[in-house]
C-alpha positions as CSV (number, residue, x, y, z in Angstrom):
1,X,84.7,109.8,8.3
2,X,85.0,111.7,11.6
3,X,84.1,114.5,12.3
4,X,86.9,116.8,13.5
5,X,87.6,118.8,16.0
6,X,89.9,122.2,16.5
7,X,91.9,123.1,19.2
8,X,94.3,126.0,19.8
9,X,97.5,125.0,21.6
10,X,99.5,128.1,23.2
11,X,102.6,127.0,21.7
12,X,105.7,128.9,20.1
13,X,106.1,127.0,17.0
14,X,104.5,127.7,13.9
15,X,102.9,124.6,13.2
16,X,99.3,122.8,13.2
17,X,98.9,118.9,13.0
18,X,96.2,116.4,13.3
19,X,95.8,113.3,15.1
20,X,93.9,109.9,14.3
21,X,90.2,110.5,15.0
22,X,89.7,114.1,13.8
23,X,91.1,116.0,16.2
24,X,93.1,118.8,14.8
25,X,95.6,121.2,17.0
26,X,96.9,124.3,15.5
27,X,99.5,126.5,17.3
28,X,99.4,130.0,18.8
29,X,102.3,131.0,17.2
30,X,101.3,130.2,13.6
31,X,97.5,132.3,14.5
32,X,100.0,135.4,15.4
33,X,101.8,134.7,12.0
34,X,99.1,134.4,9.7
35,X,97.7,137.9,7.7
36,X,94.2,136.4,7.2
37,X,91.7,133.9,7.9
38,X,92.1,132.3,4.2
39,X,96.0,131.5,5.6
40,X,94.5,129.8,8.4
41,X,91.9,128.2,6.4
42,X,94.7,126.7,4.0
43,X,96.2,125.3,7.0
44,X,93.2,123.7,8.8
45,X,92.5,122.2,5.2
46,X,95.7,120.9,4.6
47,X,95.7,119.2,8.5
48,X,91.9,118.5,7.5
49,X,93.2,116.5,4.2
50,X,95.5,114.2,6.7
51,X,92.3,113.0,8.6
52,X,90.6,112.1,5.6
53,X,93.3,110.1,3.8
54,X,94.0,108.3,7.5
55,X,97.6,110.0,7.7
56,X,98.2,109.3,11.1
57,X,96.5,105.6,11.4
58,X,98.8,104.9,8.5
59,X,102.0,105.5,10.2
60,X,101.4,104.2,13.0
61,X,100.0,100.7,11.6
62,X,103.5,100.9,9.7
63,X,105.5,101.2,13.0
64,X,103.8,98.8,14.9
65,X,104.4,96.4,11.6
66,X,107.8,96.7,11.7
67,X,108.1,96.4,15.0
68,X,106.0,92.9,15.1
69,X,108.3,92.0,11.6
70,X,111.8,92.4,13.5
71,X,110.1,90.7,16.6
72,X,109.4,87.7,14.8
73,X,112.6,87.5,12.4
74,X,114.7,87.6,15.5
75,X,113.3,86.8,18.4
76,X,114.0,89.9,20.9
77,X,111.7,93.5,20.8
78,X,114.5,94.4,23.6
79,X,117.7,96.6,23.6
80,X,119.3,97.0,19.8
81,X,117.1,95.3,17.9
82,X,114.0,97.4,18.9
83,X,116.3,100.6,18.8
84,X,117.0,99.4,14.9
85,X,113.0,99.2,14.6
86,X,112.6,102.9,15.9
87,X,115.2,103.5,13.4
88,X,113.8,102.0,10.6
89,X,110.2,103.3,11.5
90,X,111.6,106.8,11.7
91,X,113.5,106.4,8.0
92,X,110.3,104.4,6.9
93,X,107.5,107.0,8.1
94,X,109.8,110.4,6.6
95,X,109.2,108.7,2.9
96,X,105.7,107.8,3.9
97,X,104.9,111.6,5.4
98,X,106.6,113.2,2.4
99,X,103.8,112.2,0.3
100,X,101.4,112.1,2.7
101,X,102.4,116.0,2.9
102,X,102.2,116.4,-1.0
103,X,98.7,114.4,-0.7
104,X,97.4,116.2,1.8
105,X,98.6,119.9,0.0
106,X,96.6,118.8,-3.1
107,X,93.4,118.0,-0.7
108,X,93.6,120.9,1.3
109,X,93.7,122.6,-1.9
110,X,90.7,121.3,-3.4
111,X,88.6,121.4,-0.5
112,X,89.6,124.8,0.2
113,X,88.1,125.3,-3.9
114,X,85.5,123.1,-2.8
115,X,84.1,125.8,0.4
116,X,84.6,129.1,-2.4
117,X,87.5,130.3,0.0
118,X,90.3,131.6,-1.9
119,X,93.5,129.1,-2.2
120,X,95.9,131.9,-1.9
121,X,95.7,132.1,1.3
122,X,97.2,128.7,1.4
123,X,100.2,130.5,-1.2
124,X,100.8,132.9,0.9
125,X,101.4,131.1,3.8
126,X,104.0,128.8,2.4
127,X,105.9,131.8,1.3
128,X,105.2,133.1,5.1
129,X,106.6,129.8,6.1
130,X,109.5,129.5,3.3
131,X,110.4,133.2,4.5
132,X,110.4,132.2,8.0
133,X,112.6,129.4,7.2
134,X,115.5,131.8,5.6
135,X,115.7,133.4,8.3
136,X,116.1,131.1,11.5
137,X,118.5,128.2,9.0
138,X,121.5,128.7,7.4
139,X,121.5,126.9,3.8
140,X,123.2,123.8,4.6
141,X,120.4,123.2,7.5
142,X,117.6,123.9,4.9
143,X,118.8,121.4,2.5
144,X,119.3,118.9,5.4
145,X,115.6,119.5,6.1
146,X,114.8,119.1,3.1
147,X,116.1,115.6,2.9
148,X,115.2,114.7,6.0
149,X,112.2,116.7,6.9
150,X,108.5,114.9,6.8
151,X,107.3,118.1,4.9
152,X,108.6,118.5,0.7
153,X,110.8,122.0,0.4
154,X,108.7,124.6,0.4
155,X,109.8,126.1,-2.6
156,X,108.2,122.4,-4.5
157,X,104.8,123.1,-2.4
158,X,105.0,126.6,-3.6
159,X,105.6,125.7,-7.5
160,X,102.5,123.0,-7.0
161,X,99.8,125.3,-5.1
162,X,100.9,128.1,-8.1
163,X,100.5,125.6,-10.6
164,X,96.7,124.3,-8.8
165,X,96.0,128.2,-8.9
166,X,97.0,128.8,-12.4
167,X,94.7,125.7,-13.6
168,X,91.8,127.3,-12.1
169,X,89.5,129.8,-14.6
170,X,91.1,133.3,-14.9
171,X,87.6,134.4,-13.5
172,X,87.2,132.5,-10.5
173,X,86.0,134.4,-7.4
174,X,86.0,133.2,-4.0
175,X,84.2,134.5,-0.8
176,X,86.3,136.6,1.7
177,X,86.2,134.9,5.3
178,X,84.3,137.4,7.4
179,X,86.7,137.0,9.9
180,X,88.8,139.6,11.8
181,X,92.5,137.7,12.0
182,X,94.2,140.8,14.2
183,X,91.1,140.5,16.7
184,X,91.9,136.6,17.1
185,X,95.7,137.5,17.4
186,X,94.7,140.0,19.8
187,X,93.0,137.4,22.0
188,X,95.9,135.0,21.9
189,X,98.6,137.2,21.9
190,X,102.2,135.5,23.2
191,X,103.8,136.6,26.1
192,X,107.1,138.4,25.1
């Protein structure tokens, strides 16, 4: 539908996202995390998957709507009533990304099958990410994330990208990326 278009963002977050139109903006810090190109791969796919299914346009279309639907029910966009709409978009759009997430996990997955590059990459970089996780929360702030987080609990993507893997034929190769990830890490390297 578009085509898309990558962009590395010097940023300290480990994260990646992609906006309405194709464009697709992946973070320095999550580069420097990865331990090959078929992590990085799972991650453009997965961001690649949101573009397709029209992830972004969606949400968006559903916070104008609710906007316009308040408007008109009560006359007045101003003050509290357009601070309950930003509310309610926010509470509408984390139910909405949650399965946009799941969606786009099982997209990423299979257009990652569909290339020959091998889906563990995207495996292991959930556990990177689950492992990161542990160590910057405390238990009661994972479990808040979970609930209120846009992305599932990593431990439920985890179970469903094993479960994909395990469905595919025991003798299943895929290419290796001929890619040198340290060289790229190199290059982009944080300042400390």
């Amino acid at each position: 539908p578009f085509p898309f278009k990558f962009q590395v963002v010097h940023h300290q977050d480990v994260n990646a996202f992609a906006i309405p139109g194709g464009s697709i903006f992946i973070h320095s810090a999550l580069l420097q995390k990865a331990d090959s190109a078929e992590e990085v791969a799972g991650v453009l796919a997965h961001e690649m998957a949101h573009v397709i299914h029209r992830h972004g346009t969606q949400l968006l279309v559903r916070r104008i709507g609710l906007y316009v639907l308040i408007g008109a029910m009560f006359g007045d966009t101003q003050g509290l009533i357009a601070a309950l709409a930003d509310q309610g978009g926010f509470l509408l759009s984390q139910k909405f990304s949650r399965d946009f997430e799941r969606q786009a996990d099982e997209t990423g997955f299979n257009l990652l099958v569909k290339a020959d590059i091998d889906p563990r990459g995207m495996l292991s970089f959930f556990r990177r990410i689950k492992e990161f996780q542990e160590e910057q929360m405390s238990e009661t702030e994972q479990s808040a994330m979970a609930v209120m987080g846009t992305h599932p609990a990593t431990d439920e993507r985890i179970e469903f990208i094993q479960q994909k893997i395990d469905e595919l034929p025991p003798d299943r190769k895929f290419q290796k990326i001929p890619l040198d990830i340290q060289k790229i890490q190199r290059r982009i390297s944080l300042p400390e």
